[in-house]
N, C-alpha and C positions, 0 to 999 in steps of 0.2 A: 587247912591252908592258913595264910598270911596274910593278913587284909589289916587297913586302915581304918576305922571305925570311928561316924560321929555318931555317938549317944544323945549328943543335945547341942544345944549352941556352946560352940569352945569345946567340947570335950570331944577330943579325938584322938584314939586309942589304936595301936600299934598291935594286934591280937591275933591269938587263936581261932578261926571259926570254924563251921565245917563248910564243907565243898557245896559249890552251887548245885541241888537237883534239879535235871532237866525234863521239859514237857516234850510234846510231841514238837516235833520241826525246829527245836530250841537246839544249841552245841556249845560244848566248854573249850573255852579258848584260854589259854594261857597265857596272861598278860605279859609282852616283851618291851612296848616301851606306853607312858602313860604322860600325858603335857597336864598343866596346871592350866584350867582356864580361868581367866577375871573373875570369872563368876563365881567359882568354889570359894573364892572368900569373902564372901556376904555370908555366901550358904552356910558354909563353918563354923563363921565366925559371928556374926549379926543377927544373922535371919533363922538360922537353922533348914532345914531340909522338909517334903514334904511328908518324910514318914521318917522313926527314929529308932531302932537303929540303923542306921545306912552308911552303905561303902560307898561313897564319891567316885567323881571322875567319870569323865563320859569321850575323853579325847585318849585313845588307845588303840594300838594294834596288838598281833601278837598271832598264835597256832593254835588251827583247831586239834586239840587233843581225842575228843570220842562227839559224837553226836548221838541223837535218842535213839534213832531208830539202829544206829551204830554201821549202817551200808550208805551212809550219803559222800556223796560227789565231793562233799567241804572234808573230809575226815583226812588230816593232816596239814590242811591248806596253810600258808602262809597270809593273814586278813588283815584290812582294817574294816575296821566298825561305822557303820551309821548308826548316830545312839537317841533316835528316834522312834518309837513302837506305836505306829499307829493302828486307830482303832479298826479300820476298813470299813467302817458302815457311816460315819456323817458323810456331809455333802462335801465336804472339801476332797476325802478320803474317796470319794464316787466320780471326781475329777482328778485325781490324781496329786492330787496340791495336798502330800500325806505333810510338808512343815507346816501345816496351817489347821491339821486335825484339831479337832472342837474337845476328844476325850482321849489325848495320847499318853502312853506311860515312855519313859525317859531312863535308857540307864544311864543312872551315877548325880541322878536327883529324884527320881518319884520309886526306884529300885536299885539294887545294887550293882556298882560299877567298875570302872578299869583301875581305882588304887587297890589291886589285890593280887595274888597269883595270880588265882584264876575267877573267868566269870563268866555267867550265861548269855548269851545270846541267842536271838530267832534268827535262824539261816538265810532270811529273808533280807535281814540286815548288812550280811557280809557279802565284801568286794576280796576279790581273786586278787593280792600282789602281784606285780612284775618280777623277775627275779633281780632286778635292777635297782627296786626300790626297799629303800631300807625300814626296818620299824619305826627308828626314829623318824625319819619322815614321813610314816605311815600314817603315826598319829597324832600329826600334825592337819590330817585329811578334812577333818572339823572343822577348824577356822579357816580352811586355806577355803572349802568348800565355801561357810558364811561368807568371807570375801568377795570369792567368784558370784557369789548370788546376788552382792549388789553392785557389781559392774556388770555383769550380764543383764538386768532388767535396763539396758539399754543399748545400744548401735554407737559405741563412740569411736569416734572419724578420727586417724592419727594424729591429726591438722588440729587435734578440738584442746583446748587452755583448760586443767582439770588441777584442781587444788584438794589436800587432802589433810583434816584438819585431825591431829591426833596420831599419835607415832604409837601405839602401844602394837601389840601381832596386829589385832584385824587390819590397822592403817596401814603396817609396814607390808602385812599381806596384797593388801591392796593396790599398793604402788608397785610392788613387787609384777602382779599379772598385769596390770596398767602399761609397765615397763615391755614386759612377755609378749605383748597383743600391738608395741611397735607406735606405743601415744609418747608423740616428742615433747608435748609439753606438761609434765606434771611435776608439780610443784607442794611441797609439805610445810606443815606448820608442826613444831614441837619444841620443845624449852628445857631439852636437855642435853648434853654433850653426845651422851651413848648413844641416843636416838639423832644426830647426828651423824657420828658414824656408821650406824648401820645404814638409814637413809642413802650415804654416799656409797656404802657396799652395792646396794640396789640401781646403783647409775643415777642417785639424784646427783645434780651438782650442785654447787655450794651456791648458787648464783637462786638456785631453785629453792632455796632452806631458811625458813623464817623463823624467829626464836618467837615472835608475836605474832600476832593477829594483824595489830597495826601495817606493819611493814608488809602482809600480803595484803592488806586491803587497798593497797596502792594500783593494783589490776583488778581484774572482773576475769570472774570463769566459768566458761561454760558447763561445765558439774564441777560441786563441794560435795563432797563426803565428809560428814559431820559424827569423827568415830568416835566423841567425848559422852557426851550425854548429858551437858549440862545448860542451864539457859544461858550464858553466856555465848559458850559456842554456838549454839543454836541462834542467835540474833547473830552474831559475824556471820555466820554460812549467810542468813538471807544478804547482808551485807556486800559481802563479795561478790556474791552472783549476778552475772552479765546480765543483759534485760533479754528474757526468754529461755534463761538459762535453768537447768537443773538443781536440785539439793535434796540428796540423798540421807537420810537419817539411818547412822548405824550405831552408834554409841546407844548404849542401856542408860535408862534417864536415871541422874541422881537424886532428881528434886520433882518436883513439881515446875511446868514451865508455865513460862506468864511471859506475854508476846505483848511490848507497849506498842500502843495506838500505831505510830508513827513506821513502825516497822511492818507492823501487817499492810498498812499502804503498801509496802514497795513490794510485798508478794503480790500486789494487785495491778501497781504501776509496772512492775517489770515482765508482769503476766509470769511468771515464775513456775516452774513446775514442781512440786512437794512433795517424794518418793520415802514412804518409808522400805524398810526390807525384813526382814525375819530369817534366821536360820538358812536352811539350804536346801535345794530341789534335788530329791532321791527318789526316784524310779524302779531301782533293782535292775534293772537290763535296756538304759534308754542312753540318750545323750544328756544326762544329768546334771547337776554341777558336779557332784561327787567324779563321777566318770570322763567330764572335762579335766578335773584336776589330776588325777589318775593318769592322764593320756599326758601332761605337762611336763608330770612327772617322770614317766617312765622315757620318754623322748630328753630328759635333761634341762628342759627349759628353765625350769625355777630349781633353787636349792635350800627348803625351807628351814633346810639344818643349821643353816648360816647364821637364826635369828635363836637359835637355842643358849643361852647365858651359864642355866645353872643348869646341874644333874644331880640326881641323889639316888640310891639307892632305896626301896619300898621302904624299909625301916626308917629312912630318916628326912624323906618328900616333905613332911611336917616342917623342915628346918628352912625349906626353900619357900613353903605357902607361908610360913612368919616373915620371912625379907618380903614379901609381896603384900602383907596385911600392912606391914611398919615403914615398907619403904626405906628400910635403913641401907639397901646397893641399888644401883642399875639393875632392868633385868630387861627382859625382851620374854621368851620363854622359857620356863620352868618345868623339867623335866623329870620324870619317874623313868627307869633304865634298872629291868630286872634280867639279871645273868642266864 
């Protein structure tokens, strides 16, 4: 098969390899559509991965072709991926909290992932499509999931003033089901025209849409969602926040953060609540976040395809992760779309 290969940091190769072999309860899925996350380009490009050679990519749907034992209930299925492999024996894994396993393997960063034809996965991992719901938005389930997991770590009232600082998916994601769940007052921060208009796609209004910080710090909100990750934002979130009010950490830290004096006060004067979040809650057969998003999905409520910018083809996905390392276009999300 066709797979995308990083050999090392920067070196990622368009190749030949052979087909994934399957363990017991494992099934090869044919990858049909695969999104570009933030993350893949550190991993690519800065950091590298945590074993080399590796096929990227962990946001994918697509068909199960054969399974191992070759008589399972998934054989043909239309799926997307939880690309999470926990280990089932720590203590998080023996509560059910498998995003928070202590020794998990990862497809499409710790093993091999959805920029390829085809790839393995544990049947344990796969969600049943609707016949309604497309690839493209299948594997989108990822980040729409991340989203959902840190608006659901709380009860928010439609009545409740909620600011969301960072336009890139996870934020737009998150305004998006914000929007979905009937909260009239959310309000974005981002400083760019295209994240503008997607913003107003989503029902923000213009009245709602801050190029700065400054100009929302003019209100107080009873939750910020901080999807940047850098100390900057991280000081406006406590900033904004109403006294008693929330601040959710989603953004992936770029730096080191450092909280001066004067600002930790007001996490103490406002009594402030400090939430971070992690990835997504998957069950396999519960009311998950996965299978939340799934059930949105397939009813119509959201249409995550909206926020898709670019598509390429397996062979040339590479052309769309350089506009995302160099920032030379707009993008929202960056997609792999195999025929």
């Amino acid at each position: 098969m066709k797979a995308q290969v990083l050999h090392d940091i920067g070196d990622i190769r368009y190749e030949e390899v052979p087909l994934p072999e399957l363990k017991e309860g494992w099934a090869l899925v044919k990858v049909m559509a695969a999104g570009v996350c933030g993350s893949d380009i550190p991993r690519i490009y800065r950091t590298g991965a945590h074993v080399h050679p590796l096929i990227p990519g962990h946001e994918f749907s697509g068909q199960v072709i054969k399974t191992f034992s070759g008589e399972s209930v998934w054989d043909g299925k239309r799926v997307g991926v939880f690309p999470l492999i926990p280990c089932g024996e720590c203590d998080c894994c023996r509560k059910h909290l498998y995003e928070m396993c202590s020794s998990y393997n990862y497809l499409g960063s710790r093993c091999d992932g959805g920029f390829a034809e085809f790839v393995a996965v544990p049947e344990w991992n796969l969600m049943e499509l609707p016949d309604n719901v497309s690839y493209r938005q299948a594997a989108m389930l990822e980040p729409m999931a991340v989203a959902v997991h840190a608006v659901r770590q709380f009860v928010i009232d439609r009545d409740s003033s909620v600011c969301i600082i960072g336009l890139g998916t996870i934020g737009l994601l998150i305004s998006m089901f914000l929007k979905a769940e009937g909260v009239k007052r959310v309000c974005v921060v981002g400083n760019k025209e295209a994240q503008r208009k997607h913003a107003g796609s989503l029902g923000i209004h213009a009245e709602d849409y801050y190029t700065d910080i400054q100009s929302a710090g003019k209100h107080r909100f009873d939750y910020v969602f901080e999807c940047v990750g850098k100390n900057e934002t991280l000081i406006q979130a406590i900033n904004i926040a109403a006294p008693a009010g929330h601040i959710i950490f989603v953004g992936n830290p770029y730096s080191d953060m450092d909280i001066p004096k004067d600002i930790y006060w007001k996490i103490l004067r406002k009594q402030l609540k400090v939430s971070g979040t992690w990835n997504s809650s998957y069950q396999a057969d519960s009311d998950d976040d996965w299978h939340y998003v799934l059930k949105h999905l397939s009813e119509g409520d959201i249409h995550p395809e909206e926020l898709i910018t670019h598509e390429y083809a397996l062979s040339d996905i590479v052309k769309g992760m350089d506009i995302m390392r160099d920032k030379t276009e707009d993008y929202v999300k960056v997609m792999c779309v195999n025929p």
